[in-house]
N, C-alpha and C positions, 0 to 999 in steps of 0.2 A: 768636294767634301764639305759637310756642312761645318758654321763655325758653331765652336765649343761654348754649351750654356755656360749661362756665369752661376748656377745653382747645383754645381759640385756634381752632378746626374753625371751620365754616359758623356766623354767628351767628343768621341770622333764617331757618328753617324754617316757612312755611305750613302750617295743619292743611287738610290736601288732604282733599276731600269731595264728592260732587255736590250742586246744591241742594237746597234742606231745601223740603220741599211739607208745606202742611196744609191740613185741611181743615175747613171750618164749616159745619155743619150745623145752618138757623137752625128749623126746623121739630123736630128732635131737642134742640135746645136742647144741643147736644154740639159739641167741636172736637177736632180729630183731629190731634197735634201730630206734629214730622217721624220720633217713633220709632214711633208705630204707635200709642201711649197715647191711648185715648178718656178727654177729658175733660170734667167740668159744665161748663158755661155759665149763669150767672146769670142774663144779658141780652143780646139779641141788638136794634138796634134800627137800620132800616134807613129811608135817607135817599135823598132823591133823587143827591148826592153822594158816598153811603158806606153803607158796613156798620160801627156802634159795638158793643164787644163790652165785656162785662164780666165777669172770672171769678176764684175762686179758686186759690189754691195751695197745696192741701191737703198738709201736711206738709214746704213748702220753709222753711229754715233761716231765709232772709233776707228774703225777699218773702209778704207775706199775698196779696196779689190785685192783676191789674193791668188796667187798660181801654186798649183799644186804637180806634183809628177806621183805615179800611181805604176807601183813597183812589184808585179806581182813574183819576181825570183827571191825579193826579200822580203815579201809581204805587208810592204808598208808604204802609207801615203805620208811624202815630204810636202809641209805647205811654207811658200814664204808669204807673209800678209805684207803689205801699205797702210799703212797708217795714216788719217786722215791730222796735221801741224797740231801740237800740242797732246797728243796721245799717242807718240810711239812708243813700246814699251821695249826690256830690255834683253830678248831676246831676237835671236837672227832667225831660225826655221821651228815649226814644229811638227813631229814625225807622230802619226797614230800608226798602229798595229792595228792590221785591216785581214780579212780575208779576201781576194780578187778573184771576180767571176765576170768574162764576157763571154754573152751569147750573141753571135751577129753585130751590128753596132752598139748595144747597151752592154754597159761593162756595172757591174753592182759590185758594193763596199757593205761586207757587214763589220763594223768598230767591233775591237775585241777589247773595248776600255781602255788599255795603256797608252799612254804617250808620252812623247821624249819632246823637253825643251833643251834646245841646241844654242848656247850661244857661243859663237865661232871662237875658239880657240884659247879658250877658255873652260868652257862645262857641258856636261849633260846631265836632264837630271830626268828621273823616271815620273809621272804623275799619276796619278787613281786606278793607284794599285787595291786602296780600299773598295774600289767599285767594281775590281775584279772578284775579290773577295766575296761582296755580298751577293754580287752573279750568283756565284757557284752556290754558295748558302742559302739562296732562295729560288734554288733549280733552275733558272736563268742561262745558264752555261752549264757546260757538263765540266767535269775534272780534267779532259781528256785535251779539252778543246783551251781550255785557263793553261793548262799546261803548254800546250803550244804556243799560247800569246806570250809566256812568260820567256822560253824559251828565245820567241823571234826578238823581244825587248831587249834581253840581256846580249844575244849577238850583234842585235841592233849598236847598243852601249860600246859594247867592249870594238866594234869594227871604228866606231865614229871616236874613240878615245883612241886608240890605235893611230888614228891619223889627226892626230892633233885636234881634237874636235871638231874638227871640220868635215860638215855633213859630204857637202861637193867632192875633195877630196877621197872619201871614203865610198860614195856610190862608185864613183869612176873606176877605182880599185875594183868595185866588187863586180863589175862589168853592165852599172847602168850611167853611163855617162846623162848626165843631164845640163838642160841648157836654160834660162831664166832670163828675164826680160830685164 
C-alpha cells in the first residue's frame, strides 16, 4: 500500500498489478520469479502434500535465503526467511494465497494478493487486501477468483489461530506436516 499524502488527497492508494506468476523448475534446480529473473534453487524436495523449496538471496540487503513449503490442498505458500545480523524483523513465517499448478517438473504460482504475517504464538495478521480490491476494480481478477482468495485467507486465519498461532502446528493438523531446516 502506498503511504498516505500529507495534502489531505486520497489516503490509501492500492499498488494496482496483475498477479505475480512463478515458476519452479524442480528438475533445472531453478525458479523463475514474477520479473522474469531465473534463479538458484539449492533444494527442491517434493512430498506427497507439497513442493519444499530452499534458496538463496544472492546480493539482497536484508534477507540471506529463505525456504518455502508450497501447499496446493490449502492453497498456499508458507515462507520462513533468514535474515541477514542487524535486520531481523518481527515476524516468524509468512503465508501468500497462491493458486498451485504442476505440469511434469515445473510447478507455477499465480499470487492472489493476500498474505498472512505469522508470528508464532502470538498473531496473524491479514495484508493487501487493498490490492486485492483494486484487482478486481480494474478487471485484473474476476469476483469469482478474489472470492476464492478470500475464502482460503480467512480458513487460512481461523486454522492458524485455532492452533495457537502456530503456522507448524496447524499445517500438521490439516495433514501437510512440513519440515524446515
Amino acid at each position: 500500500m502506498a503511504a498516505a499524502p500529507d495534502d489531505g488527497s486520497i489516503a490509501d492508494v492500492a499498488h494496482i498489478h496483475p498477479p505475480k506468476i512463478e515458476y519452479f523448475d524442480l528438475d533445472a534446480k531453478s525458479n523463475t520469479d514474477p520479473k522474469g529473473q531465473l534463479r538458484r534453487v539449492d533444494e527442491f524436495r517434493l512430498t506427497p502434500t507439497g513442493l519444499y523449496m530452499f534458496r538463496p538471496l544472492a546480493g539482497h540487503p536484508k534477507i540471506s535465503h529463505f525456504e518455502s513449503w508450497f501447499l496446493p490442498k490449502l492453497n498456499i505458500r508458507v515462507t520462513r526467511q533468514s535474515w541477514h545480523p542487524g535486520h531481523q524483523l518481527d515476524f516468524d513465517f509468512y503465508v501468500d494465497v497462491v493458486e498451485i499448478n504442476a505440469i511434469g517438473s515445473v510447478w507455477k504460482t499465480t499470487d492472489l494478493y493476500l498474505d498472512l504475517i505469522v508470528r508464532t504464538g502470538h498473531s496473524v495478521t491479514v495484508l493487501d487486501t487493498d490490492e486485492l480490491i483494486s484487482a478486481v476494480q480494474h478487471n485484473l481478477l474476476s469476483a469469482q477468483r478474489a472470492q476464492w482468495a478470500l475464502e482460503t485467507t480467512y480458513s487460512a486465519v481461523s486454522g492458524i489461530s485455532a492452533h495457537g498461532h502456530d503456522v507448524v502446528r496447524w499445517l500438521t493438523y490439516s495433514g501437510c506436516p512440513t519440515t524446515w531446516r
